[in-house]
N, CA, C and O atoms as a GROMACS GRO file, in nm:
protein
  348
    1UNK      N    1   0.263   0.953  -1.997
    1UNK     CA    2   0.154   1.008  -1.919
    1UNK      C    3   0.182   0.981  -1.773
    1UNK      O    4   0.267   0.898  -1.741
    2UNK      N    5   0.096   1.063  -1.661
    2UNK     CA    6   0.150   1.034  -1.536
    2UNK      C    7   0.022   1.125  -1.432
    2UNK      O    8  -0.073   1.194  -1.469
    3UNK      N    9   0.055   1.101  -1.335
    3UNK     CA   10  -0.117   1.185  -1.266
    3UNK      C   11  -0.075   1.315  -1.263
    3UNK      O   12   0.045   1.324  -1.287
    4UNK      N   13  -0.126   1.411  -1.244
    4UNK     CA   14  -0.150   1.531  -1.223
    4UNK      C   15  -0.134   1.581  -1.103
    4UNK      O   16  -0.214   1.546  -1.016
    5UNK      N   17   0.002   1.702  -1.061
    5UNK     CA   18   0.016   1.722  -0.975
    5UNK      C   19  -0.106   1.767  -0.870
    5UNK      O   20  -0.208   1.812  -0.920
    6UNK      N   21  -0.096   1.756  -0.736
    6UNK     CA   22  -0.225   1.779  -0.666
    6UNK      C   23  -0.330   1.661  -0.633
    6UNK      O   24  -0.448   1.681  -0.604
    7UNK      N   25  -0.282   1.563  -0.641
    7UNK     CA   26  -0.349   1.422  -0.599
    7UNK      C   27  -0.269   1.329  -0.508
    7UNK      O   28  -0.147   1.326  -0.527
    8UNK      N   29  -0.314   1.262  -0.423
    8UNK     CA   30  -0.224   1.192  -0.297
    8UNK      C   31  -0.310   1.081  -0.319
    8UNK      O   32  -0.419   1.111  -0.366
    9UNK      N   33  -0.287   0.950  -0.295
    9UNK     CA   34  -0.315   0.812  -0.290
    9UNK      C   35  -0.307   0.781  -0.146
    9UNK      O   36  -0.192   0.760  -0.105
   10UNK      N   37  -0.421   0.772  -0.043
   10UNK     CA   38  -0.383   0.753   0.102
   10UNK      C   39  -0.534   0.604   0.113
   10UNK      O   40  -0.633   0.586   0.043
   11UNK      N   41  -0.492   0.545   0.205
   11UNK     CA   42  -0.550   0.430   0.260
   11UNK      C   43  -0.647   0.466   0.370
   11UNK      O   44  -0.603   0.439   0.481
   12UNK      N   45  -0.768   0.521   0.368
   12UNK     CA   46  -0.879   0.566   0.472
   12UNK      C   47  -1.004   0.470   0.521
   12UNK      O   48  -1.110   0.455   0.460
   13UNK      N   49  -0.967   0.410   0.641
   13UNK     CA   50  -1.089   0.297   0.696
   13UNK      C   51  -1.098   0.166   0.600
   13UNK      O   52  -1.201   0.102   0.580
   14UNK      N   53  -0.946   0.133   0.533
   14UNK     CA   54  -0.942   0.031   0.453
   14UNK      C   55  -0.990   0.019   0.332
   14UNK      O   56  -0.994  -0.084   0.264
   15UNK      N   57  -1.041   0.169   0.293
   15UNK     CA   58  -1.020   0.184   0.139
   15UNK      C   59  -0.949   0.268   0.096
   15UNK      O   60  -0.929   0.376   0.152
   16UNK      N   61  -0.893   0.229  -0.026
   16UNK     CA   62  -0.777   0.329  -0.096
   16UNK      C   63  -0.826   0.422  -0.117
   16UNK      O   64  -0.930   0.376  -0.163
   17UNK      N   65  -0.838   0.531  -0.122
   17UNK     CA   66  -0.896   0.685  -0.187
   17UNK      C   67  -0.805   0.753  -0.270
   17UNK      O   68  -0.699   0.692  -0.279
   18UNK      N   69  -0.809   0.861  -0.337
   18UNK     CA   70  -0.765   0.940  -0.375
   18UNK      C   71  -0.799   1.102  -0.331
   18UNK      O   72  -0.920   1.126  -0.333
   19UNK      N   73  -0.736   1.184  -0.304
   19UNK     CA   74  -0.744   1.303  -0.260
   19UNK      C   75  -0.707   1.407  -0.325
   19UNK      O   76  -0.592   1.396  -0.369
   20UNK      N   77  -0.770   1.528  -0.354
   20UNK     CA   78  -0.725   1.615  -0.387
   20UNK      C   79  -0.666   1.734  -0.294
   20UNK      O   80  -0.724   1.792  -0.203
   21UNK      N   81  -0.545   1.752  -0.338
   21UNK     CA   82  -0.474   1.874  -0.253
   21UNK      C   83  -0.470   2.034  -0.331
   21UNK      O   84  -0.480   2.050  -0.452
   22UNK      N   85  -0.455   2.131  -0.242
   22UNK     CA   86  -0.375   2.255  -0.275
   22UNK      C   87  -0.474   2.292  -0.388
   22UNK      O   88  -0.586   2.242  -0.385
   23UNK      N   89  -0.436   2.380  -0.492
   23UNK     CA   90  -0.558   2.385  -0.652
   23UNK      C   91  -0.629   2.315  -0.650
   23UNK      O   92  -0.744   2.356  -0.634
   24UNK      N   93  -0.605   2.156  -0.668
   24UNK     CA   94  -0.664   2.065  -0.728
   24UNK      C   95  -0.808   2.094  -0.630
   24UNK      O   96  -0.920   2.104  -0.680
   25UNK      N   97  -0.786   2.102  -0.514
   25UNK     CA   98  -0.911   2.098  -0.417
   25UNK      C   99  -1.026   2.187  -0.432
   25UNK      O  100  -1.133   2.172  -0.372
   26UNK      N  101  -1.001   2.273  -0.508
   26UNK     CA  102  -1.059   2.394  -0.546
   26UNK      C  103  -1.150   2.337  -0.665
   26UNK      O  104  -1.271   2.359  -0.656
   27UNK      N  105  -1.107   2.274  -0.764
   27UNK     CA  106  -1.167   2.254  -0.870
   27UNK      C  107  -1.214   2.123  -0.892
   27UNK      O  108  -1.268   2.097  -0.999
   28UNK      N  109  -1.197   2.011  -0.781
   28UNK     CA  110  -1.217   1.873  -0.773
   28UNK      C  111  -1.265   1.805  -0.651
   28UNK      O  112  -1.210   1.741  -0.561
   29UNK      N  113  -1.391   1.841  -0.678
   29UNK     CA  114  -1.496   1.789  -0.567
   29UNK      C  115  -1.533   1.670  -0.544
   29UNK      O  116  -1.635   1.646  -0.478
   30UNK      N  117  -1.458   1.580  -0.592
   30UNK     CA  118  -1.468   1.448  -0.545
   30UNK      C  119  -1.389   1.388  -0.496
   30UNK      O  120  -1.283   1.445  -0.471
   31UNK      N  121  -1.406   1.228  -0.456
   31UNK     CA  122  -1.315   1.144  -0.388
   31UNK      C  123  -1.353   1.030  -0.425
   31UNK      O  124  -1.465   0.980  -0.417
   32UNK      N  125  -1.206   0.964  -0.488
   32UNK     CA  126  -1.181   0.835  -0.570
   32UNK      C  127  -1.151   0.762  -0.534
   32UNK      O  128  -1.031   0.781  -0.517
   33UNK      N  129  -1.186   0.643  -0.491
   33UNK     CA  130  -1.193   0.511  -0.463
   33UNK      C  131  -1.134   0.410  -0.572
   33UNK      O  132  -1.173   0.388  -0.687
   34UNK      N  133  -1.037   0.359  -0.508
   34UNK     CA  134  -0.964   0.287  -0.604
   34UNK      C  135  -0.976   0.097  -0.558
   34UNK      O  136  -0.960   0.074  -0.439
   35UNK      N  137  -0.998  -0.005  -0.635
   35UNK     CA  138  -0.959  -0.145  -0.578
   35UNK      C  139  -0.787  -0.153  -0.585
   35UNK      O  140  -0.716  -0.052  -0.582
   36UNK      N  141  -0.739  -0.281  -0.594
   36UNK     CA  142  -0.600  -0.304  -0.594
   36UNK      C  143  -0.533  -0.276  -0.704
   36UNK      O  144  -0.416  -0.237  -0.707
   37UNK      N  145  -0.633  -0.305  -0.836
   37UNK     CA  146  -0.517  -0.343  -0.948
   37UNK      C  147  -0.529  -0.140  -0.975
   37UNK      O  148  -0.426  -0.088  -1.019
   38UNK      N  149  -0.620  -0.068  -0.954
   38UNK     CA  150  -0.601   0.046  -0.958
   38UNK      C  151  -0.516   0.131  -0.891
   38UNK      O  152  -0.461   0.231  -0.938
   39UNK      N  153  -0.512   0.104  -0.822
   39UNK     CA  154  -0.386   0.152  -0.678
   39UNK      C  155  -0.281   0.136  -0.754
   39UNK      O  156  -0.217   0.234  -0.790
   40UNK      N  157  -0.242  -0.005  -0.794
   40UNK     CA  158  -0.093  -0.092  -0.868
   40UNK      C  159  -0.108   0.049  -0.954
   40UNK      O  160  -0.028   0.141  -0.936
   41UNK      N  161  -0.225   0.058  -1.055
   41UNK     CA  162  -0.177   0.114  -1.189
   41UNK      C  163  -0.127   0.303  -1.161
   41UNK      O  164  -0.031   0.361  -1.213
   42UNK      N  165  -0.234   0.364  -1.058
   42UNK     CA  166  -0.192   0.457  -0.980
   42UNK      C  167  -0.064   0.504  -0.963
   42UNK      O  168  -0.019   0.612  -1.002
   43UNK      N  169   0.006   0.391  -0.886
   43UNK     CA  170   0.160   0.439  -0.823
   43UNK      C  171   0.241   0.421  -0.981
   43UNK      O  172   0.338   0.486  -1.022
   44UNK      N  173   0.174   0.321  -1.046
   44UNK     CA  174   0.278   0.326  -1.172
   44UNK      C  175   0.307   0.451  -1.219
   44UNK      O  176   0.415   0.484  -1.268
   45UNK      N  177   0.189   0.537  -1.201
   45UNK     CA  178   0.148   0.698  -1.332
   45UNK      C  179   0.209   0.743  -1.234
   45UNK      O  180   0.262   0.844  -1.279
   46UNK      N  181   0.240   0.734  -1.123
   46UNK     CA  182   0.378   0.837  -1.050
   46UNK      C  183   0.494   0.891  -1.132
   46UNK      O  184   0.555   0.992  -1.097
   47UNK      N  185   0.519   0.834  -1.223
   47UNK     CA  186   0.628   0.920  -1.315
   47UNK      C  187   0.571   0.877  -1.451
   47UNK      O  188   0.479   0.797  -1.462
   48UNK      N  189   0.636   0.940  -1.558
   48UNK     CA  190   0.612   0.910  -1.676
   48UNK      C  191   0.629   0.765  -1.787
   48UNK      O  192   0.729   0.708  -1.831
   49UNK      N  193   0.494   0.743  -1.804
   49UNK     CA  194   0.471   0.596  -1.824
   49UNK      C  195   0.399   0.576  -1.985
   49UNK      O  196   0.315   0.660  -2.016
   50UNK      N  197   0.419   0.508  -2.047
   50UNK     CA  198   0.309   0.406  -2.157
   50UNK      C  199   0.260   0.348  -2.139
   50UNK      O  200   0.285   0.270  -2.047
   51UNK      N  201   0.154   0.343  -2.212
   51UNK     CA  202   0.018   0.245  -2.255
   51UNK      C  203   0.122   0.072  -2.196
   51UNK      O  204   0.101  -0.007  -2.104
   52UNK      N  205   0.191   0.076  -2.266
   52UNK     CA  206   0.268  -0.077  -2.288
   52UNK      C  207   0.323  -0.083  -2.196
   52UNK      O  208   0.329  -0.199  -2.156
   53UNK      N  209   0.400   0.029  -2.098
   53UNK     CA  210   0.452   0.018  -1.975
   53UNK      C  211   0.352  -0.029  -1.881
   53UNK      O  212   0.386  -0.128  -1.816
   54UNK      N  213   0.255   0.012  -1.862
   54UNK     CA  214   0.136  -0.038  -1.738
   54UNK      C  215   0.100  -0.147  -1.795
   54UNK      O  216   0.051  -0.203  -1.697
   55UNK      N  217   0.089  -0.211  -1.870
   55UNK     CA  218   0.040  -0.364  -1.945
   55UNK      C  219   0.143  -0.428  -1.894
   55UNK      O  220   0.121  -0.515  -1.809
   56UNK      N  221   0.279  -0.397  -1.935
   56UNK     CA  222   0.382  -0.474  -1.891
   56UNK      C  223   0.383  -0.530  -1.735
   56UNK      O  224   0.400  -0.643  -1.688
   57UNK      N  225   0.361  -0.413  -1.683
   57UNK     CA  226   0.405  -0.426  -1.543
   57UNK      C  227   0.261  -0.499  -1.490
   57UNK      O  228   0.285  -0.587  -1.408
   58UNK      N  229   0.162  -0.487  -1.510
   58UNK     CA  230   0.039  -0.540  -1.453
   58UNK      C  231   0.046  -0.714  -1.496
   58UNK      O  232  -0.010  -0.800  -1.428
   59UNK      N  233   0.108  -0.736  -1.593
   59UNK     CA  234   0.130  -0.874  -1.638
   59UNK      C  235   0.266  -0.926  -1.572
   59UNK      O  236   0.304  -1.041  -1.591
   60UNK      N  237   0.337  -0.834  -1.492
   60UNK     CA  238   0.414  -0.949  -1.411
   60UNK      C  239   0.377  -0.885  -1.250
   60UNK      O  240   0.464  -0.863  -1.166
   61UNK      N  241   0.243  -0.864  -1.233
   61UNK     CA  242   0.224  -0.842  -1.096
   61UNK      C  243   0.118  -0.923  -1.069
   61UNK      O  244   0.108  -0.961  -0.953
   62UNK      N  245   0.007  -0.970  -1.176
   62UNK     CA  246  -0.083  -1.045  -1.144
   62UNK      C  247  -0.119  -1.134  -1.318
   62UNK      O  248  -0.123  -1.096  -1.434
   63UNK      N  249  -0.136  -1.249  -1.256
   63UNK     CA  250  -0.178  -1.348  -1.338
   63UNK      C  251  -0.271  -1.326  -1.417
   63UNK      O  252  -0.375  -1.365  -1.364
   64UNK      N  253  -0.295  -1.273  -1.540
   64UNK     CA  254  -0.380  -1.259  -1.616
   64UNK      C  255  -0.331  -1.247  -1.774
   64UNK      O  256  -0.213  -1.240  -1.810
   65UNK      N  257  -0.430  -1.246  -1.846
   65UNK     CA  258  -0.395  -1.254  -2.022
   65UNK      C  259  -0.351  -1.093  -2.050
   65UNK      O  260  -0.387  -0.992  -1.990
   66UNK      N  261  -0.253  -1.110  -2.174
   66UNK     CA  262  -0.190  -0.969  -2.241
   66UNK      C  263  -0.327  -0.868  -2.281
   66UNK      O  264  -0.322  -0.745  -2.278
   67UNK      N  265  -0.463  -0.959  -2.325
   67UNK     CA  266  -0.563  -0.872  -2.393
   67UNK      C  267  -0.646  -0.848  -2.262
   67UNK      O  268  -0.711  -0.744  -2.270
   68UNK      N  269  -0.664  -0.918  -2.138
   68UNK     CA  270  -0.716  -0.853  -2.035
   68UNK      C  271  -0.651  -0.702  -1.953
   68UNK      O  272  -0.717  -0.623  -1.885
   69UNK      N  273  -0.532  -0.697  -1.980
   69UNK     CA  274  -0.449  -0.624  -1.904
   69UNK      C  275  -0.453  -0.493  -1.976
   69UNK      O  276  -0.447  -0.380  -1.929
   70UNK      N  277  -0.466  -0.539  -2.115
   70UNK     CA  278  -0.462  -0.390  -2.216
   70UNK      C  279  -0.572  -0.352  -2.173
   70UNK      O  280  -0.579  -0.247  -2.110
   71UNK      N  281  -0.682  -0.428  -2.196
   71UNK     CA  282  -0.841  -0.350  -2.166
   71UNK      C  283  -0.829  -0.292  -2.060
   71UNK      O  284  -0.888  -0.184  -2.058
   72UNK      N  285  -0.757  -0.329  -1.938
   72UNK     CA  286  -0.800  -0.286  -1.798
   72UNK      C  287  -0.702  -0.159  -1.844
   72UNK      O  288  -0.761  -0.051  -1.842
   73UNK      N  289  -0.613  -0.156  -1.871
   73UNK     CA  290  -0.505  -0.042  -1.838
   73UNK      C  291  -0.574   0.065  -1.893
   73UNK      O  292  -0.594   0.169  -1.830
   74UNK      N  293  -0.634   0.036  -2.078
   74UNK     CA  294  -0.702   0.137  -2.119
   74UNK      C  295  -0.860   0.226  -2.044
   74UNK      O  296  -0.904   0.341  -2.053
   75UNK      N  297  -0.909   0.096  -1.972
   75UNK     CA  298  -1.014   0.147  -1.931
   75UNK      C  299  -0.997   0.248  -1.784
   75UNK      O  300  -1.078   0.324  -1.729
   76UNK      N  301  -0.875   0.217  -1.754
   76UNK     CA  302  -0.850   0.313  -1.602
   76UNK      C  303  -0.761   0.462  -1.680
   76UNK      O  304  -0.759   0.572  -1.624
   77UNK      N  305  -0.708   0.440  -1.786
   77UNK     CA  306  -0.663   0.561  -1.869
   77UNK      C  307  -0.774   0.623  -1.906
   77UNK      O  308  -0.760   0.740  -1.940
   78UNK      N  309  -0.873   0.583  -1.909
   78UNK     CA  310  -0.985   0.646  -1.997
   78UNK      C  311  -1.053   0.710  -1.859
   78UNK      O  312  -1.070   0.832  -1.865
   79UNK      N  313  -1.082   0.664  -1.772
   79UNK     CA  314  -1.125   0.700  -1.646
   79UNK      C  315  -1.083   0.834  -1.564
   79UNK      O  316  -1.138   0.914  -1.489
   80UNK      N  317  -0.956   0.814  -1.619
   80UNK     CA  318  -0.845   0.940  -1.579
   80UNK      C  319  -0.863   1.042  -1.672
   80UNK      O  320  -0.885   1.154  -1.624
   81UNK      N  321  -0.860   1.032  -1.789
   81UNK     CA  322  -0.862   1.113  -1.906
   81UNK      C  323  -1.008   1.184  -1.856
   81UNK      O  324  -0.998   1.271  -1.770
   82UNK      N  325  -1.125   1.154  -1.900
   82UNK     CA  326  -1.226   1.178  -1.813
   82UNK      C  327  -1.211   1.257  -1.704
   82UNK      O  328  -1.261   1.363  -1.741
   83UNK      N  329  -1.177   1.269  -1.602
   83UNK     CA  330  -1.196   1.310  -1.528
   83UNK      C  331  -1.058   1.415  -1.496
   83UNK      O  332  -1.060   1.466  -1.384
   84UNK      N  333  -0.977   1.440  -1.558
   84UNK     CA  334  -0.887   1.509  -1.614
   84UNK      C  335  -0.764   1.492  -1.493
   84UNK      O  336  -0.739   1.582  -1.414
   85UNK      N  337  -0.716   1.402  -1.494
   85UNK     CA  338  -0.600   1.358  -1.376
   85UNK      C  339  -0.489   1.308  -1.436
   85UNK      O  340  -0.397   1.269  -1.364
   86UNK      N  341  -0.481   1.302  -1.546
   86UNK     CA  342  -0.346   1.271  -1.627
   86UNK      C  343  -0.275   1.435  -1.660
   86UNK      O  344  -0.360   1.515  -1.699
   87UNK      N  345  -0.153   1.482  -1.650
   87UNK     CA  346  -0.081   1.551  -1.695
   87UNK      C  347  -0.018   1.505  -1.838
   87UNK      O  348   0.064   1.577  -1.895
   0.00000   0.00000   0.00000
């Protein structure tokens, strides 16, 4: 899985956002606000990734348990899924 072309990750007045470009702007009237570990998981879905790949990598970027990291990863997949930003 990986984001959906038509989305940019830019840093505005010191919060992360998300933007929609080109199509996407047309059909996606909002603007996403991301904290850190979302950003991290963000640039990960830049190319094509697993469930176990973003767990992996979130567990050697920040100190936390294997069953916290799954929940978080699933719950920002689910967030995406939702809101239809996964390709």
């Amino acid at each position: 899985m990986k984001v959906k072309n038509g989305f940019v990750l830019r840093e505005v007045v010191g919060e992360i956002v998300v933007l929609p470009t080109g199509e996407a702007a047309a059909s996606f009237n909002s603007l996403i606000t991301l904290n850190e570990t979302g950003k991290f998981l963000w640039e990960k879905l830049a190319v094509d990734v697993s469930e176990d790949e973003l767990v992996s990598a979130l567990l050697q970027e920040y100190e936390v348990s294997e069953e916290i990291a799954r929940q978080d990863v699933r719950n920002f997949i689910n967030i995406m899924r939702e809101n239809d930003l996964l390709a």
